[in-house]
C-alpha positions in Angstrom: 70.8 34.0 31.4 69.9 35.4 27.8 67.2 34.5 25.9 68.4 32.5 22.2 68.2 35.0 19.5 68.1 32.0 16.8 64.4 31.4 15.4 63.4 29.2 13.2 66.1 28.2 11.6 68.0 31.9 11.4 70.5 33.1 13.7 71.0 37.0 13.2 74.3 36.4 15.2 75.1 34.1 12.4 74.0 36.1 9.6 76.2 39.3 11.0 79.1 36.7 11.4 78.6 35.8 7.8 78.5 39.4 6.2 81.8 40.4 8.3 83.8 37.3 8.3 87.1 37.7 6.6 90.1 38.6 7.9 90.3 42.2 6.3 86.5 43.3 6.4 86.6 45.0 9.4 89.3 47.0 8.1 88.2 47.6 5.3 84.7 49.0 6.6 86.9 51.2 9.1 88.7 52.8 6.5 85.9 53.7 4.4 84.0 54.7 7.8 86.8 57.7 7.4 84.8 58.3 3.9 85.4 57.2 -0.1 88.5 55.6 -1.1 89.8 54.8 -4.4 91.0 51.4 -4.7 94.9 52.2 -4.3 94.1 54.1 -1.6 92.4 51.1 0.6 95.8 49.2 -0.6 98.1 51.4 0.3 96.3 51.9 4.2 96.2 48.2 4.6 99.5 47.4 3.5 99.2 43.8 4.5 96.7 42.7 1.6 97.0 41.5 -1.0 95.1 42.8 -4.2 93.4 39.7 -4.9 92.0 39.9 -1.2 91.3 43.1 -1.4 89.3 42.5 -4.5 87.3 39.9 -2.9 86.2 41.6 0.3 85.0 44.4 -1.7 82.8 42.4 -4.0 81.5 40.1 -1.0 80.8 43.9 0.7 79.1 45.2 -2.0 77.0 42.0 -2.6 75.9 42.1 1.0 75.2 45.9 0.4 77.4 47.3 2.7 79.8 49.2 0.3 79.1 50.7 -2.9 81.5 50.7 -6.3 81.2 53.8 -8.3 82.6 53.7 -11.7 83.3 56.9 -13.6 83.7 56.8 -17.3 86.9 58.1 -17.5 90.3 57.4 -19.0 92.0 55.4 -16.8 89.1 54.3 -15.3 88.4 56.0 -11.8 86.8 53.7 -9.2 85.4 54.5 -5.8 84.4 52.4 -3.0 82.1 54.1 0.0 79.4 52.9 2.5 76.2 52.2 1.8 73.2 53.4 4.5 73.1 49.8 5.8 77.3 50.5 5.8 76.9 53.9 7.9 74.5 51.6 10.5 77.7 49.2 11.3 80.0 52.1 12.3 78.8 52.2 15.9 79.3 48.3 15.7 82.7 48.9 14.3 83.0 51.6 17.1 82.1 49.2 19.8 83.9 46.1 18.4 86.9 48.8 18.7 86.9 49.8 22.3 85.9 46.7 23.5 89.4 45.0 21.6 91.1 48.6 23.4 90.0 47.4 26.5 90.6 43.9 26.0 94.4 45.0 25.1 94.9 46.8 28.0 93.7 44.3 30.7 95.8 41.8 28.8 98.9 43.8 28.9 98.5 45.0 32.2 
């Protein structure tokens, strides 16, 4: 049996579960694993979100650090969203979480 990875009072299972939970985070990280995106362009790829939601994930993403918001002083404004470092580190989470739901598909299909 594993060992608890909870200490003290913090659960880094937890914490991860926090930073990711939302319905459209993962997607949203996968998307701009593929590299920047304006804003539109994240809308238009998910086409199931709203741009309320979309707002939101990407603020509660940036506040946890994963994705950075450029602004460019321009006219219209030009805003782009991209990974962070601590972003790039969950894309072989996001890789794993992908073939394991793959896998899962298939055995449930079969």
């Amino acid at each position: 049996m594993a060992k608890s990875v909870c200490h003290e009072g913090t659960c880094p299972l937890v914490v991860a579960q926090n930073i990711i939970a939302g319905k459209w985070k993962l997607p949203i990280l996968w998307k701009l694993s593929q590299g920047t995106k304006r804003f539109h362009e994240l809308q238009k790829q998910l086409t199931e979100i709203s741009q309320g939601i979309l707002t939101r994930q990407l603020r509660e993403l940036e506040r946890d650090g994963l994705v950075h918001r450029e602004v460019y002083k321009e006219v219209p404004p030009k805003v782009e969203y991209s990974l962070t470092e601590t972003g790039q580190s969950f894309i072989p989470v996001l890789q794993a979480i992908s073939i394991w739901g793959r896998d899962y598909l298939s055995r449930r299909l079969a």
